[in-house]
N, C-alpha and C positions, 0 to 999 in steps of 0.2 A: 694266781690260784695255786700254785704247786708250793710256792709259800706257806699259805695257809695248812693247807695239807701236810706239810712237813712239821709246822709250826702243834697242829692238833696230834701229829703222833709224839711228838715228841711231851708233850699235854700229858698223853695218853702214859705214856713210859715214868712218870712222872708221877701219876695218882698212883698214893700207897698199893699194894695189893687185898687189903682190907679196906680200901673205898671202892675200888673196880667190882660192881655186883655184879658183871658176867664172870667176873672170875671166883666168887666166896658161893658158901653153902647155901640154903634156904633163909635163912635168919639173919644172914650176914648181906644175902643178896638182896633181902629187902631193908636194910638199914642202908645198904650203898644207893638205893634207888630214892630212898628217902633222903641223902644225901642230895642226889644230882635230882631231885624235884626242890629242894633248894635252893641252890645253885640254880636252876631255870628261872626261880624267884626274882633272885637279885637279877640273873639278867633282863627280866623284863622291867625293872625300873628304868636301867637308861633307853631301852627300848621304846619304853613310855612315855620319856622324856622327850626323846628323839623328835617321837610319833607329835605331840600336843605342842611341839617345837614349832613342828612342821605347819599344823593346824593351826596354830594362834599365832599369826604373825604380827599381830598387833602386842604381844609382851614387851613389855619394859627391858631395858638392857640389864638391872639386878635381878629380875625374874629371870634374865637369859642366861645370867652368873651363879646362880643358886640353883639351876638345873644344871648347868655343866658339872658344878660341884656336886652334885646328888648322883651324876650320873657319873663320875670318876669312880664315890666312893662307895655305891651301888657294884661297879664293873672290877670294885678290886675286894671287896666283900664276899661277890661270888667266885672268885679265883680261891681267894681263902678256902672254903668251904668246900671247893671243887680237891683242893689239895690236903685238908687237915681233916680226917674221920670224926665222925659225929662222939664218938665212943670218947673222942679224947676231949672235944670243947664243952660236953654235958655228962653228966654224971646222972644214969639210968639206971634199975634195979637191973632189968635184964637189956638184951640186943632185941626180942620181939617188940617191948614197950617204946624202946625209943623208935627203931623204924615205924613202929604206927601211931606214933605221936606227930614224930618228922613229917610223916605223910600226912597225915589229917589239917595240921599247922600248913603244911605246903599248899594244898590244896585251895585252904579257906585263905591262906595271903592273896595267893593267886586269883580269887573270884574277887577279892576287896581291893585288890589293886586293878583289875578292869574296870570295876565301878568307879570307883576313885579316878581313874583318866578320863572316862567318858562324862563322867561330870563337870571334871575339871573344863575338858574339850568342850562342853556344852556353854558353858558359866560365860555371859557375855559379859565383854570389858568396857572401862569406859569409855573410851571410844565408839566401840560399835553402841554402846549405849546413845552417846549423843548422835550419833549415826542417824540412830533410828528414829529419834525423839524426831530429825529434823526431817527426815523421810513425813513422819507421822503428821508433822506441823505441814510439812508440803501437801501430802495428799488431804490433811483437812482442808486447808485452801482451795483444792480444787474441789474438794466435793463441795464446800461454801459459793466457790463460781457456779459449778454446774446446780446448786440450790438457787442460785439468784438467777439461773441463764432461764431454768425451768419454771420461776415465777415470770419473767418477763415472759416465755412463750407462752404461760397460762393465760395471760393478761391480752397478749395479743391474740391468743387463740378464741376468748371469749370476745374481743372486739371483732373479729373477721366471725363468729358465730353469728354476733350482733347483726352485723353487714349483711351476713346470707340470709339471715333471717326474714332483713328487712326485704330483700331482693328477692326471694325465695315468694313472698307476699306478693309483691309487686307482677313477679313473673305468672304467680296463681291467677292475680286479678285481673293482669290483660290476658292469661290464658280463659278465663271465665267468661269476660268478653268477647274475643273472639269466637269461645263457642255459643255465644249468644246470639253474634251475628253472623255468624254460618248455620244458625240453626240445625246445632248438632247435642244431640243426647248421648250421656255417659251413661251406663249404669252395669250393676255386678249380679253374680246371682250365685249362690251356693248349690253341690251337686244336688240337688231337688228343683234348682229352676227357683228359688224364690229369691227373690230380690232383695238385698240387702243392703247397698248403697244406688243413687239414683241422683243423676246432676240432670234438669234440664232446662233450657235458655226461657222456661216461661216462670221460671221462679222455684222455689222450694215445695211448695204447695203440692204442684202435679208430682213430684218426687215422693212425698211422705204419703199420696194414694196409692202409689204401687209398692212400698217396702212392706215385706211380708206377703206379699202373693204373689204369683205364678204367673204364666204366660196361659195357663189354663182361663183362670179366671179373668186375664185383662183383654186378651187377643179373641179376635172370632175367625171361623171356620173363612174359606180353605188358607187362608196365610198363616195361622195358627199351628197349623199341622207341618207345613213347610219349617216356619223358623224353629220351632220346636225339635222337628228331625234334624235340623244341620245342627243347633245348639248340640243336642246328645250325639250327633256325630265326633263334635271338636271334643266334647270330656272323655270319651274311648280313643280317639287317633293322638289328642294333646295337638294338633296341627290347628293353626288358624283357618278358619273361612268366611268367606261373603255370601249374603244373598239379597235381594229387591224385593221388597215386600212392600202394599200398600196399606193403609193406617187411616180409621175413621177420626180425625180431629174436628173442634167446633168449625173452624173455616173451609171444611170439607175435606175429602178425600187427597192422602198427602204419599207421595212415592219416598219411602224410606230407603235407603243406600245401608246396610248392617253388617260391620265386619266386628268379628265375633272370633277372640284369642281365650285358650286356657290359661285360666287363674293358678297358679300354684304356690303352695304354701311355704315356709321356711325348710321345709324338707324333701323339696321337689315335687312332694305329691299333688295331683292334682284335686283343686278344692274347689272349683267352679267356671264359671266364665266370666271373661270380660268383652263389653260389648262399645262397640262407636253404632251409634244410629245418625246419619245427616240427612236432610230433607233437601232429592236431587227435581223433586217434582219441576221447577222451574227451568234445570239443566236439565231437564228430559227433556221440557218444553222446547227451550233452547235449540237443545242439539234435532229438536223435530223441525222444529222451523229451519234450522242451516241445513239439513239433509235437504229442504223444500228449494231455499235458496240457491243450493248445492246442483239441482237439479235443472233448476232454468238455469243456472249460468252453464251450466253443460248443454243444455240445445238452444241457450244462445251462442256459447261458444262452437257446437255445431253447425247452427246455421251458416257465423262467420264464417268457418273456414268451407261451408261449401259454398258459401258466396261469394270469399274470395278465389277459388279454385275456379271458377267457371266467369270468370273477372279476369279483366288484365290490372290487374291492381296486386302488389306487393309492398306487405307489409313486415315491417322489420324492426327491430332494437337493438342499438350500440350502448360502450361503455364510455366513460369519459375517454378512453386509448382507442376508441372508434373500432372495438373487437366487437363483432359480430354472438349478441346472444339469445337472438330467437329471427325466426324469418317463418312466414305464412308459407311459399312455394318457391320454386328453383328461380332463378337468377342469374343473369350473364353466361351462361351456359353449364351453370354448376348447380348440382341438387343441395337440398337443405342441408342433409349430413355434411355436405362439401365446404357449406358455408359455415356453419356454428363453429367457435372458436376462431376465424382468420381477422384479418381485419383489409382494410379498403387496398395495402400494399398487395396483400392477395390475391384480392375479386377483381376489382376495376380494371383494364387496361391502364396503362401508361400512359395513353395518349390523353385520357379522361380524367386522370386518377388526381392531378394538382386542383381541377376545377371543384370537382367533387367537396375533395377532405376540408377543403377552404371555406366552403360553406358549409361545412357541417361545422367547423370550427368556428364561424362566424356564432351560427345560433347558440352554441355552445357557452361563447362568450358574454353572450350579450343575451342569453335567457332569451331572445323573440323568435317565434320562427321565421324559416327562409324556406319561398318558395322560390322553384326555380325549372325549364323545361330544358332539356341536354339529351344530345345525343350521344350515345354510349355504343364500342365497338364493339359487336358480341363474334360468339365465335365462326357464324354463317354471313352474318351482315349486321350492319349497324340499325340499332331502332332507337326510337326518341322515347324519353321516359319525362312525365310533370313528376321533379320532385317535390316535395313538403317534409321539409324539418322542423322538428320541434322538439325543443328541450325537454329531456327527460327527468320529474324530480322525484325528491322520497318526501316520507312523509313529514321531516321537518325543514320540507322548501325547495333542500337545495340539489340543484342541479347534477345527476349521480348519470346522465344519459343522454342518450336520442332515440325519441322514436318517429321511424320515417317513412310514408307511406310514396311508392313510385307505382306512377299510372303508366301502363303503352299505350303511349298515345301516336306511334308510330302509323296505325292504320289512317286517324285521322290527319297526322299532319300529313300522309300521301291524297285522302281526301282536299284536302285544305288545298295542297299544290295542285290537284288536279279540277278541282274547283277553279284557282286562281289559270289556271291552262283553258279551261272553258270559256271563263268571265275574257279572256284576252281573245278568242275565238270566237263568241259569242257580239264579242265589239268589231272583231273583222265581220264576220258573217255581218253581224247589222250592217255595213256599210256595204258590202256587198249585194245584201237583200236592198236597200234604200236604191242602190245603183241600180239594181233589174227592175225595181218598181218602178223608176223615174225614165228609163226605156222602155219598160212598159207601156208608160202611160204616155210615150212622147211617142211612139209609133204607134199604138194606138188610137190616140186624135190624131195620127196624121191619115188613117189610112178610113176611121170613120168616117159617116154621112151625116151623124145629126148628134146633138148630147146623149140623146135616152142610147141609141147603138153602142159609143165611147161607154157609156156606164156598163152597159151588160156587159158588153166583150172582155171590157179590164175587171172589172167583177169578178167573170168565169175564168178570166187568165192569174186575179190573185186566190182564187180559191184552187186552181191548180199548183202555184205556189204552196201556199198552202198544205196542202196535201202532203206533198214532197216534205214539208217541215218537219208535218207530225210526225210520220214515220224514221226522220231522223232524230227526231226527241224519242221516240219509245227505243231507240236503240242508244242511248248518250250521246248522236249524234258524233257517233265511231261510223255509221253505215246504214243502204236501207236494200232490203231484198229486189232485185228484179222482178221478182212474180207480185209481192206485195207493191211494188209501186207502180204496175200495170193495171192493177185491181184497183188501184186506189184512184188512178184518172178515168176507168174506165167502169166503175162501180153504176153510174146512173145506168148505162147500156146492158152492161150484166145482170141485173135486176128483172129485165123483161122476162118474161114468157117465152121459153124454145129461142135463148137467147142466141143470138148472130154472132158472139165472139166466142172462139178457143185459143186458149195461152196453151204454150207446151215448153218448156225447154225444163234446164238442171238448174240447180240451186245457187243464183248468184249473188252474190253484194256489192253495190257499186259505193265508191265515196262520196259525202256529201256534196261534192260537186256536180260528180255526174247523173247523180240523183236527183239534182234540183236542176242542170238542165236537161235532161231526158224527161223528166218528167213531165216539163211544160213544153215539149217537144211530141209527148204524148197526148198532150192536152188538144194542142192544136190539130194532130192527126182524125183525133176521134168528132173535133167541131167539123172539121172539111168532110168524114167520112157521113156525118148525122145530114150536113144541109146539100153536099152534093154528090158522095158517093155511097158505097153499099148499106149502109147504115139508113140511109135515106127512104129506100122501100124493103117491104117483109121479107122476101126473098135472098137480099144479101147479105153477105157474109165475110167478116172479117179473123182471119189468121195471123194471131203474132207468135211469134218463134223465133227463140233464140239458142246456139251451140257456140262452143269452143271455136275459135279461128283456128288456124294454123299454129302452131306449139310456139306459145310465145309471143303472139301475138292479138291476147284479148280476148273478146267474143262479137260472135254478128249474131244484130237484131234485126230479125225481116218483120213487115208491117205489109199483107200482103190482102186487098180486096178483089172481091168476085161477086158476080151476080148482081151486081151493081147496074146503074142505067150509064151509058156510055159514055167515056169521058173524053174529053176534048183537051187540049192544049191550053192551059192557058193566055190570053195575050199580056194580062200584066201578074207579077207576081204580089201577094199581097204579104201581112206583118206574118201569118202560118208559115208560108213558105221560108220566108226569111229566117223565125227563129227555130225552122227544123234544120236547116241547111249551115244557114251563115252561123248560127248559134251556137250550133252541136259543133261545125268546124271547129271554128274559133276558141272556145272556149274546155272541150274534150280531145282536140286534135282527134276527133273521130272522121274516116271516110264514109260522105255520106251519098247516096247512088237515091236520087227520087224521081220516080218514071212516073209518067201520066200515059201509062197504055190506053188503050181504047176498049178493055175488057176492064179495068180497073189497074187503081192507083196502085203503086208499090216503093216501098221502102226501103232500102236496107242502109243499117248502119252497123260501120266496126268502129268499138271503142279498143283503146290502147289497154293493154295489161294493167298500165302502172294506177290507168281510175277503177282498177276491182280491187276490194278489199279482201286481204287473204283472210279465211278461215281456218280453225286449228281442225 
């Protein structure tokens, strides 16, 4: 740069003093200005050159040669001009003419040499000609693709038109049907309510009678007024609604279902309604009969469960994984809640629980039910349950469960074993009872006088029998009272008028042992008291009384007569005496004490503790 600068003053030092216009007069100053507008001339040639050098890199290398040359002798043209005053290379009248010729010339070179580059600059070569040509040819090509790409879319676009078209038909005409067979009406209505489109499943006919009128003129009171007000509701709110109205048709009174949307037009506004009418009269019907339906299954389903509540019967349902998913009431000691969701690893005992799942798997397998009766440990005691498995299915057959009904049958089978305890008691007692009859009847003919005496005496001795029985059958033949089995041998005597016998003692029960031989030990007491002591005439009177012994040692029964006629000694003993004495011994290990006083006979017997039956 300090080159340059040296190089321009020294330039400077250099220009005559009648070229330098800051240095000459008015006249002079602008013929030097008119000079160095000049000289700015020529320099913008190579300047120019430079420039469209730069910008046209596509020039030929003799276009490249013939600029450099333009621009050498441009760049030494204006040094010339720069250094030799105008005054001396033209010959002017005066110095104002030529400076504003110079200037005028300067000026207009100057504007014809800008145009002249920019043109130049402009002016495409051949090159960028073929350049373009092939740019041009390319993008016809594509625009010739994209013409043929836009024929084939057109082409396919009208065949897929074609397609919807037909589908679009198709989908109309099963939509037509099915609102034919749901018996459902379309139709529209302009904001005045009159009708101007109308589909309905009974043909076109009923449609072209309502286009052009009103709900005024087709509807009658009071469902008129109703659909009418919700219709003018939906054209003010623009919100859809429904409502049930019913409908005079030729097959009679029909319950319409009407949901009823604003129409609106291409400009949102709204321009009418649009309505679905369906005919639910059948699903009214329907759903009246299932509420009915609905209703006994519910008090039968009440019944069930209070019939199984007040039942020992449980009922339940598993899954195929034997998970518990309904049960009637509690179970093994667990309530309902306890049970839903476990399954048999839960509920059952262990000790129970392989027998169980084995036959529920059985039935499971094999689709049959399995009945079966088990006892099951609960949490107080074990009970016996009948169960019944049966496979549970769905509706196409297959086997999706169990359902299982368990009876307690725990009561009956302690019945059942207490039954089978009687039936074996019942075959001792018989052999027992056959044994006393067959001593009966064998001392009895020994000690009778004639057949008809044998008959009555064993007669009155098995009806004393007897007695004794009943009274241990009205009791399950567990026991029979003392007071009641004194009554019961001595009912014909107590029957009389200002009867001769008083009972007194406390509440006792003997077992069926002592019961049946005390009894017939009472029997015989009360024959010997009728034919030979107090019993015998009006005046006597017999006393039985019985109390506690000694703690622990049972109870004594006195049998005590009075007022009787005077009793003697026996000299032989007959079958009475024997089976009051030897019988009650032997057979009660009771002490028996029987006095033949001479005011009257007396009695007394202690039985052992272990023949009374305790009471709770």
């Amino acid at each position: 740069m300090e080159g340059v600068f040296a190089w321009l003053s020294q330039l400077g030092d250099a220009i005559p003093a009648d070229v330098a216009f800051w240095r000459q007069p008015s006249s002079e100053a602008m013929l030097a200005a008119a000079s160095w507008l000049s000289a700015l001339t020529y320099f913008l040639i190579p300047a120019g050159v430079v420039w469209m050098s730069w910008r046209r890199p596509d020039l030929s290398a003799a276009a490249r040669i013939a600029a450099a040359v333009l621009f050498l002798a441009s760049f030494a043209f204006a040094v010339w001009q720069l250094t030799t005053p105008l005054s001396r290379a033209f010959e002017f009248p005066t110095p104002d003419a030529l400076a504003a010729t110079s200037t005028v010339v300067g000026l207009v070179w100057l504007i014809v040499l800008w145009m002249l580059f920019r043109r130049l600059t402009n002016v495409p070569s051949p090159a960028q000609l073929i350049y373009e040509r092939e740019r041009a040819e390319g993008d016809l090509q594509v625009e010739v693709q994209r013409a043929n790409e836009a024929d084939a879319l057109r082409a396919q676009l009208e065949n897929t038109l074609i397609e919807k078209t037909g589908e679009l038909a198709t989908v109309s005409s099963r939509l037509d049907t099915c609102l034919r067979g749901a018996k459902v009406y379309l139709f529209s209505q302009d904001k005045d309510l009159r009708y101007n489109g109308v589909f309905g499943p009974r043909g076109d006919d009923a449609g072209t009678q309502m286009l052009g009128r009103t709900d005024d003129e087709i509807l009658v009171a009071p469902e008129r007024d109703a659909i009418t007000a919700i219709k003018r509701k939906v054209l003010e709110s623009g919100e859809p609604a429904e409502i049930e109205a019913w409908y005079e048709m030729p097959e009679g009174r029909v319950l319409f279902a009407l949901f009823i949307e604003p129409l609106k037009n291409l400009d949102g506004d709204i321009a009418g309604v649009r309505c679905a009418a369906a005919d639910i009269t059948r699903i009214r019907s329907l759903e009246g009969e299932q509420r009915r339906l609905a209703e006994e299954l519910r008090n039968a389903l009440h019944r069930y469960e209070i019939a199984l509540r007040g039942s020992n019967v449980t009922v339940f349902t598993q899954d195929r994984d034997l998970r518990y998913t309904s049960i009637s009431n509690a179970f093994l000691g667990r309530r309902v809640d306890q049970i839903i969701g476990l399954t048999d690893e839960d509920v059952v005992p262990v000790s129970d629980r392989a027998t169980i799942v084995e036959l529920k798997k059985k039935a499971l397998s094999s689709g049959e039910p399995v009945d079966a009766e088990l006892r099951l440990k609960g949490p107080s005691a074990s009970r016996w349950y009948d169960f019944h498995f049966e496979p549970l299915r769905d509706v196409e057959g297959h086997v999706v469960g169990l359902t299982c009904a368990a009876v307690d049958i725990t009561e009956r089978k302690a019945g059942e074993e207490h039954l089978r305890l009687l039936m074996r008691e019942l075959t001792h007692r018989s052999k027992n009872l056959l044994a006393v009859i067959q001593a009966l009847a064998r001392q009895t003919s020994r000690h009778a006088g004639s057949l008809d005496s044998f008959l009555e005496e064993f007669s009155a001795r098995l009806q004393a029998l007897s007695r004794s029985h009943d009274l241990l059958v009205q009791e399950e033949w567990h026991s029979a009272g003392l007071r009641d089995l004194v009554r019961s041998q001595l009912g014909h005597y107590l029957d009389r008028n200002e009867s001769q016998i008083s009972i007194e003692g406390p509440a006792v029960h003997l077992k069926p042992e002592a019961a049946q031989s005390l009894g017939l030990a009472l029997h015989e007491l009360a024959v010997n008291a009728a034919k030979y002591g107090a019993l015998s005439v009006p005046k006597g009177h017999v006393d039985i009384v019985w109390e506690q012994a000694d703690p622990g040692n049972g109870i004594v029964i006195r049998w005590i007569e009075r007022d009787g006629p005077k009793v003697a000694q026996p000299k032989k003993f007959g079958f009475g005496t024997m089976a009051i004495q030897r019988n009650l011994s032997r057979s009660l290990e009771a002490d028996v004490d029987l006095s033949f006083a001479e005011d009257g006979l007396a009695c007394v017997v202690t039985i052992p503790k272990h023949h009374l039956f305790a009471t709770a």
